[in-house]
N, C-alpha and C positions, 0 to 999 in steps of 0.2 A: 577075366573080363566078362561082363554081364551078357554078350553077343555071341559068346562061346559056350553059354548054359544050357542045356534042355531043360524039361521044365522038372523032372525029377531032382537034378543039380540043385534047382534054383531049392528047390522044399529043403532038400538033405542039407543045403549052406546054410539058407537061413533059422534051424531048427538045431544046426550044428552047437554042442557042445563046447567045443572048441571057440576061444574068445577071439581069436587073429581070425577064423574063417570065419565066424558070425558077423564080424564088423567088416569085413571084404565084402561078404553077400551084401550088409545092410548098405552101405555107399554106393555098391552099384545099382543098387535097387533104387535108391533116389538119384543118381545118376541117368538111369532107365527112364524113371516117371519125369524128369525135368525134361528131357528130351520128347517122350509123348506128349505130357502136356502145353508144350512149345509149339510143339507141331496142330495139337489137337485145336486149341484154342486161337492161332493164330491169327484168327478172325475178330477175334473180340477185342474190343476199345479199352481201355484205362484195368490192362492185364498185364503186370510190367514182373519184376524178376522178382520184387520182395512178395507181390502175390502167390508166385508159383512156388517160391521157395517154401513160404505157409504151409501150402497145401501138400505139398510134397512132403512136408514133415508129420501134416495131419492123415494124410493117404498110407504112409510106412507104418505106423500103428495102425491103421485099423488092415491093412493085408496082413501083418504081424499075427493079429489076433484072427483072420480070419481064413490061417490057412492050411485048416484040419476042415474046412467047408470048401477047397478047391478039388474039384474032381476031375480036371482033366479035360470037360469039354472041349474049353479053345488051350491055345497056348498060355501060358503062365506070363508071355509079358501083358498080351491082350487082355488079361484076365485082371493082371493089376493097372492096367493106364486105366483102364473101365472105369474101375475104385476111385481113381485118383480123379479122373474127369468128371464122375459123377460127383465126388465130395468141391469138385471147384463150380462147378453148374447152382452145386446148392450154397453156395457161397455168397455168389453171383446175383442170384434169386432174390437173397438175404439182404446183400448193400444196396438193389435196386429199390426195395421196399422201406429200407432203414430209418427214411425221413420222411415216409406218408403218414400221414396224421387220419388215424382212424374214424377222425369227426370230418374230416375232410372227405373222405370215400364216401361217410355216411350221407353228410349234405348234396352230396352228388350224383346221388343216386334219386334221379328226379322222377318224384311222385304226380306233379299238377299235369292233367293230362290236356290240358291248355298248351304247356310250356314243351311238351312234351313231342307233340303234332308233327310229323313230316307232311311238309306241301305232297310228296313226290307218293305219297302213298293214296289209294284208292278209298274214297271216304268208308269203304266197310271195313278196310283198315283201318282206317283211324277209331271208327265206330268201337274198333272191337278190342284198338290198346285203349283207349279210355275206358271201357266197361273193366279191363281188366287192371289198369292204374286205383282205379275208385276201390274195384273188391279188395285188392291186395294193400290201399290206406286205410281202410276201415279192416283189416284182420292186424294193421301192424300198431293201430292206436289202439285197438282192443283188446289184441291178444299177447304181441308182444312186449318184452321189455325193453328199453334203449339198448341194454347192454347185447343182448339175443337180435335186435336188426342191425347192431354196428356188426356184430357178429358176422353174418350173414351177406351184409353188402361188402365186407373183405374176402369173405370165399370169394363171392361174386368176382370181384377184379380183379381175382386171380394172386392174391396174398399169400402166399406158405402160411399153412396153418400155423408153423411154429413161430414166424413170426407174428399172428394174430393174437397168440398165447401169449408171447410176450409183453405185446401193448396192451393187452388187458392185462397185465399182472396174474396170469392164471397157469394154471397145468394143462399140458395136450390132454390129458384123460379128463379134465374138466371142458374145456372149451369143445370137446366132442360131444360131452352128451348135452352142454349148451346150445350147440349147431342141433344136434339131434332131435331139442327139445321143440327146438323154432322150427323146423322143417316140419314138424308134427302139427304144430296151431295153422302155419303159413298151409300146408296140403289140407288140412280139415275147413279151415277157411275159403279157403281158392275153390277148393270142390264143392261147399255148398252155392258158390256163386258161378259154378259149370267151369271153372279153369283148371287147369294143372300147376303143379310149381314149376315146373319145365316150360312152362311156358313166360315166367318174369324175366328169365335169360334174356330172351330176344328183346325186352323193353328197357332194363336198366341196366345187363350185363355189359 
């Protein structure tokens, strides 16, 4: 039983030769992670048992492969619920995002620094998100591309890159030096009109 393992057991079964002791290790291994991630996740909404089962089947391959990289820091269960939490977190990330429409974040990300205005702010605030609404429409009509500020307004809201790859139809090692690309016009831009790019966060983030 999986509760009676130390963490050496746990390496030596699941690397076992042996077909009866490798399929013992592997069942209690997901045995193990259903119960972390049960426990783990219990908080979260529309997280039901064909989720966790998924994940549990995608968590046992990738501990599988990744455990000639376990050194021992923490315990060997600790080490694999981590795996398997982290691969449902990114899941999670993934279906919240699934059905946002890339032209929708784009449009939403409001440039009129009219429309833009909080009563509650100090007019040098406002003074000073308008000047910097204005520099940063005129660097993305001049210098960007559509595809380069959809880009960018998805970072912004916090989209997994990989799913921004996706809705663009693209590679992460493309859509990187995409991002890459725009952050380069957007900071040469914003600096010649005295702004930072650290500083659109606070306006449209």
């Amino acid at each position: 039983m999986s509760e009676f393992r130390v963490d050496q057991q746990w390496l030596d079964d699941l690397r076992s030769p042996d077909s009866r002791r490798h399929s013992a290790a592997i069942e209690d291994l997901r045995d193990m992670l259903l119960r972390g991630l049960s426990k783990s996740l219990s908080h979260q909404d529309n997280v039901d048992v064909a989720f966790l089962e998924d994940i549990v089947q995608e968590a046992t391959i990738k501990i599988l492969k990744k455990l000639d990289s376990y050194q021992g820091r923490s315990k060997f269960r600790t080490w694999a619920i981590t795996i398997a939490v982290r691969t449902a977190i990114s899941h999670m990330r993934k279906k919240q995002w699934q059905d946002v429409s890339l032209d929708k974040l784009a449009s939403q990300a409001e440039l009129d620094p009219q429309l833009a205005m909080d009563r509650s702010e100090t007019a040098e605030q406002q003074d000073t998100k308008a000047a910097l609404l204005s520099a940063l429409k005129q660097v993305i009509d001049q210098e960007l591309t559509p595809k380069q500020w959809t880009a960018i307004t998805a970072e912004l809201a916090g989209m997994p890159l990989s799913e921004v790859a996706d809705k663009l139809g693209t590679s992460p090692n493309s859509l990187y030096k995409l991002l890459h690309d725009a952050r380069k016009k957007l900071r040469r831009g914003l600096e010649a009109a005295g702004f930072t790019i650290d500083d659109v966060r606070s306006v449209i983030a």
